[in-house]
C-alpha positions as CSV (number, residue, x, y, z in Angstrom):
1,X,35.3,53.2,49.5
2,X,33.0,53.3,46.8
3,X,32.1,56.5,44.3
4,X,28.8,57.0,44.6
5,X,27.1,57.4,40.9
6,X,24.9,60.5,39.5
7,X,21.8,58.7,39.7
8,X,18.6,60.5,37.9
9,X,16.2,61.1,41.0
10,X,13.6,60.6,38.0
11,X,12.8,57.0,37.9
12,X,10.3,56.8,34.6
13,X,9.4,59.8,32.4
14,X,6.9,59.3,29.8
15,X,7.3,63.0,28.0
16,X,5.9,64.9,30.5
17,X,4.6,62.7,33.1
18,X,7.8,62.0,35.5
19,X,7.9,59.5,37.8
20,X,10.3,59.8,40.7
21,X,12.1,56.9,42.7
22,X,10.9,58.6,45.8
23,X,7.2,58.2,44.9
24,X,7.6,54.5,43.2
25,X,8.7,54.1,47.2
26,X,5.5,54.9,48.7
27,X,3.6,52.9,45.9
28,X,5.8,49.9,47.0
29,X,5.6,50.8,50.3
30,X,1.2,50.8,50.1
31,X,1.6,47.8,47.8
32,X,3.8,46.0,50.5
33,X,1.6,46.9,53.4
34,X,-1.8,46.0,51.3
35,X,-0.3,42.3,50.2
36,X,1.0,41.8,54.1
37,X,-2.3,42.9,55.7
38,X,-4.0,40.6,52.9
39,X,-2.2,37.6,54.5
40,X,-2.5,38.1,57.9
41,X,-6.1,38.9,57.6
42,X,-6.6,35.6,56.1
43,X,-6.0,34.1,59.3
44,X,-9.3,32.5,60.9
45,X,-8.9,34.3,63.7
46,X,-8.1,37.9,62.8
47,X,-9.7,40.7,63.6
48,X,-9.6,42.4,60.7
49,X,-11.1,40.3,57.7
50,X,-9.8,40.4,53.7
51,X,-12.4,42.9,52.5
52,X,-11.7,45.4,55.2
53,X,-8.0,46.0,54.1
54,X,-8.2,48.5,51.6
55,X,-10.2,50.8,53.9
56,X,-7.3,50.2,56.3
57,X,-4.7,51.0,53.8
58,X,-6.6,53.9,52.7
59,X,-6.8,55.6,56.5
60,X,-3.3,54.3,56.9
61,X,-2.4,56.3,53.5
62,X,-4.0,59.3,54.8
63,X,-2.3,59.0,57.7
64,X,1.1,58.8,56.2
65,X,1.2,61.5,53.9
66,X,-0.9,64.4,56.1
67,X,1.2,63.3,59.9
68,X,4.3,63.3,57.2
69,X,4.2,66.5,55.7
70,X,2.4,67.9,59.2
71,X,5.5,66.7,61.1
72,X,8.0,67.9,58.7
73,X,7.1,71.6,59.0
74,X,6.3,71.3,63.2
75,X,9.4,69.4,63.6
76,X,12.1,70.3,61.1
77,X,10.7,73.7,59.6
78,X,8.8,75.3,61.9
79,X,11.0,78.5,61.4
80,X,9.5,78.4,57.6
81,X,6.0,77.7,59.1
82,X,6.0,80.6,61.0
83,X,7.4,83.2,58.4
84,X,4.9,81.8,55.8
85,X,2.4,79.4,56.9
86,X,1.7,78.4,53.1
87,X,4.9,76.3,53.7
88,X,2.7,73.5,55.1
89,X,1.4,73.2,51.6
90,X,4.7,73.5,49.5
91,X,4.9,69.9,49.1
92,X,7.0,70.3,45.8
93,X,9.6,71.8,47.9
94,X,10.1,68.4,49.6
95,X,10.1,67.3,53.9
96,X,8.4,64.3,55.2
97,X,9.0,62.5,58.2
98,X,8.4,59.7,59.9
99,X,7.7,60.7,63.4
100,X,5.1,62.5,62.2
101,X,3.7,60.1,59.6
102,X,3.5,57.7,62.5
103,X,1.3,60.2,64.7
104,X,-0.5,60.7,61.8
105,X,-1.2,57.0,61.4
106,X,-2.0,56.4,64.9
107,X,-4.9,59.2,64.7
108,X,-6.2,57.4,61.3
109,X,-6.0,53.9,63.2
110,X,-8.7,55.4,66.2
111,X,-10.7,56.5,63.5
112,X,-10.5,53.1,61.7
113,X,-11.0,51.3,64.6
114,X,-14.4,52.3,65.7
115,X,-15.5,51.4,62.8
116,X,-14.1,48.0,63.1
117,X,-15.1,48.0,66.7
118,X,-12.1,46.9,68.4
119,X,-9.8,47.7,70.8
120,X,-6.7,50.2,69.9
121,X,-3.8,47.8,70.6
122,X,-5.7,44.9,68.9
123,X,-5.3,46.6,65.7
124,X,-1.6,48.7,66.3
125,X,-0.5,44.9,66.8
126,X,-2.1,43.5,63.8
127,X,-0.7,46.7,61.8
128,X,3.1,47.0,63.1
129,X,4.4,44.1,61.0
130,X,3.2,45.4,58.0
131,X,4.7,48.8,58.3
132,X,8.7,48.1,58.1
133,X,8.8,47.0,54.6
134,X,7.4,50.4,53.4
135,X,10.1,52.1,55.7
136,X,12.9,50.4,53.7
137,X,11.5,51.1,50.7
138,X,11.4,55.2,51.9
139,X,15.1,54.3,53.2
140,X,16.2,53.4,49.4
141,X,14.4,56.3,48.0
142,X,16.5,58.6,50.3
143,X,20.1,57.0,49.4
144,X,18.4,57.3,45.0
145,X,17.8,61.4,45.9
146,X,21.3,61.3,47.8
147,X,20.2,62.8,50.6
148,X,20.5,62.3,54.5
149,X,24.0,61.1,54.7
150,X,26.4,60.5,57.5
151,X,29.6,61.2,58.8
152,X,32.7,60.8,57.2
153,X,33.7,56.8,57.4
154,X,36.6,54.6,57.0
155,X,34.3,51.7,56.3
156,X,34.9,50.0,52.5
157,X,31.2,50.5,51.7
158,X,31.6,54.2,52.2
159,X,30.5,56.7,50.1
160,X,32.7,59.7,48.2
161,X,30.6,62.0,46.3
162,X,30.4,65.2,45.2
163,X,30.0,68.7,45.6
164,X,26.9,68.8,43.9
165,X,25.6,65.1,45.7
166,X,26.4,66.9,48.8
167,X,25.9,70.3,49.0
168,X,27.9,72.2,51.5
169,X,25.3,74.2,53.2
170,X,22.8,71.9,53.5
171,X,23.9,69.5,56.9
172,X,26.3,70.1,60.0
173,X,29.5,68.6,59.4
174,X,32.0,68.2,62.7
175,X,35.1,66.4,60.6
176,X,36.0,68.8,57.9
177,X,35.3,69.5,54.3
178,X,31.4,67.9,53.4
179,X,32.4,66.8,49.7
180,X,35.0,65.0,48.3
181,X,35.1,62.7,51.6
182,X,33.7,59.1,52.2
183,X,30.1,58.7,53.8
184,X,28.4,56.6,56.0
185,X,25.5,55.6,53.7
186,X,22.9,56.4,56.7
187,X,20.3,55.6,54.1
188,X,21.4,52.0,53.9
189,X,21.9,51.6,57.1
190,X,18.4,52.5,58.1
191,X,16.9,50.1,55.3
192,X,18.4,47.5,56.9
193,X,18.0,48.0,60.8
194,X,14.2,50.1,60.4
195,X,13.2,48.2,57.7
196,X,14.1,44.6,56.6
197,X,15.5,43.0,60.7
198,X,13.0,45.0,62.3
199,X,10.2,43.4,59.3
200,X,11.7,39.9,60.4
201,X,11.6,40.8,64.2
202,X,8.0,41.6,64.0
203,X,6.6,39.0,61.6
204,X,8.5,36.5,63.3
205,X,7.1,37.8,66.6
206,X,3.2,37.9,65.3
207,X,3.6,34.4,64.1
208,X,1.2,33.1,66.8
209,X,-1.4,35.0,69.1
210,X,0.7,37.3,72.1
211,X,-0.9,39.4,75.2
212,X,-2.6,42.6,73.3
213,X,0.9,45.3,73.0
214,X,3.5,42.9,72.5
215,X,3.7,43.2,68.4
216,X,3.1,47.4,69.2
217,X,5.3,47.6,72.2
218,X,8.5,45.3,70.0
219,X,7.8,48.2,67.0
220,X,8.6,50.6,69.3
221,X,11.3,49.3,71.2
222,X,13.0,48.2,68.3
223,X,12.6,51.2,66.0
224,X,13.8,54.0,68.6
225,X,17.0,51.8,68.9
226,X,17.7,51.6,65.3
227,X,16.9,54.9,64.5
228,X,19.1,56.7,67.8
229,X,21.9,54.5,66.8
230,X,21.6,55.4,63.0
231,X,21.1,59.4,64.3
232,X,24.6,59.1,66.2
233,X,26.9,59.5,62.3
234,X,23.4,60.9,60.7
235,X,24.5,64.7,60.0
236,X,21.5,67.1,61.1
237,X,20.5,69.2,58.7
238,X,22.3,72.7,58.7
239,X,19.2,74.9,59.7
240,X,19.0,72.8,62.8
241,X,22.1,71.3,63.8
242,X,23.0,69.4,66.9
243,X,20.8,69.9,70.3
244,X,21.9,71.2,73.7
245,X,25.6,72.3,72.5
246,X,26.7,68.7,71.5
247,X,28.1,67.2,68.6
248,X,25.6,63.9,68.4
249,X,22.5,64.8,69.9
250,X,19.8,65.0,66.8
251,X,16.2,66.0,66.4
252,X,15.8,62.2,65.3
253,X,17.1,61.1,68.5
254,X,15.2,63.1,70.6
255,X,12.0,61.6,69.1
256,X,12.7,59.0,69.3
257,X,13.7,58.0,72.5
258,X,10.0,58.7,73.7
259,X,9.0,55.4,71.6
260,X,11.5,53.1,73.2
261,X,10.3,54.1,76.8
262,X,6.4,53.7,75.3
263,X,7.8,50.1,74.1
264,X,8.9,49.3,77.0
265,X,6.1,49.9,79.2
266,X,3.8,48.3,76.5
267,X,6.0,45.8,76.8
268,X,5.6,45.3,80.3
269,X,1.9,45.7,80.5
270,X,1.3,42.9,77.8
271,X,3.3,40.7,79.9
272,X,0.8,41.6,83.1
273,X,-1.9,41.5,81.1
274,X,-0.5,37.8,79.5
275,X,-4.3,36.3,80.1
276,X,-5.1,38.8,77.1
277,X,-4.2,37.1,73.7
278,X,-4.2,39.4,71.2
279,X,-6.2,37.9,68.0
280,X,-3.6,38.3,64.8
């Protein structure tokens, strides 16, 4: 096992300007996602061209951090929401999530692609691959804050921290005391399956033109399976706990098993609709 180390969740202060490892995330994640779009949209026949990518990754942006914060409170906090709607705009106070910051990018992709005038899938497809990269990088920030940990694990690359890394209250545990016991590092584990293999998967996959849902339906897929097997030794936070009087069922699961059924019927419409290459 492996202690983990008091890291500063402050990444670069500058007197009083602090910079946080959580936000240098999303500016590597936007930074990532801008440089990828820039190189698939130099493909001759893409359907979105070189000067329209910073409008994308500006909708996209919005998208990300309104559906995140948006799906944080209706998802994970609702309780909070309801006692004090002001919540919704606490954002010091923490709580984004993904299931929400994807919703919230799907609604800022219609919007983006009227403008572009193409169809929806056209441009989820030529999007998906440049979306895991940023997820990774959210990943890492979460293990830097040492938060959203997992069950206790025999594994040499647990973690053992502290009281204070891993404070009692805040997550159900089901195998004893919360501190001074080795950790899954759930974080790491979700870099890696979320974020760099599903990257590969789809950049591999989006190499050469596919029926229109393929690249959107293998994001979908492949994401609700990483994330439901990551969600099986994630702990649930305390306020929520586990679903329907079990000891694995998680809010994280539960959302996202909806995406791997949507992946797989956009799977199997793109195969029916083969005769349709989508343009990458």
């Amino acid at each position: 096992m492996i202690a983990f180390p008091s890291i500063d969740p402050v990444a670069i202060a500058l007197g009083p300007v602090k910079v946080h490892w959580y936000g240098l995330m999303y500016l590597f994640a936007f930074a990532s996602a801008w440089w990828l779009g820039r190189r698939r949209a130099a493909s001759a026949n893409s359907i979105v061209k070189p000067e329209q990518i910073d409008d994308l990754i500006f909708y996209g942006a919005l998208g990300v951090v309104l559906g995140g914060r948006i799906g944080s409170v209706i998802f994970y906090n609702f309780d909070s929401f309801l006692q004090n709607p002001l919540y919704l705009f606490k954002i010091w106070e923490g709580g984004m999530s993904f299931h929400g910051g994807f919703i919230g990018v799907l609604v800022a992709m219609e919007v983006f692609r009227r403008k572009l005038g193409c169809r929806f899938f056209e441009l989820t497809d030529f999007i998906a691959p440049l979306v895991p990269l940023g997820l990774a990088a959210g990943r890492f920030g979460n293990f830097m804050n040492a938060e959203l940990w997992g069950a206790p694990g025999n594994v040499p690359w647990a973690m053992k921290l502290s009281c204070e890394q891993f404070p009692p209250d805040r997550y159900v545990d089901y195998a004893g005391p919360l501190c001074f016991s080795a950790r899954h590092p759930t974080q790491l584990y979700e870099m890696l399956l979320e974020g760099i293999l599903l990257f590969a998967a789809l950049w591999l996959i989006s190499a050469k033109p596919r029926p229109v849902m393929t690249v959107s339906g293998y994001f979908l897929l492949l994401y609700g399976l990483g994330r439901s097997g990551v969600e099986l030794i994630r702990l649930p936070d305390a306020h929520i706990g586990y679903l329907m009087n079990t000891e694995w069922l998680t809010r994280g699961i539960v959302l996202s098993v909806p995406m791997i059924i949507v992946g797989v019927i956009l799977l199997i419409l793109a195969k029916r609709g083969g005769k349709y290459a989508a343009i990458s």
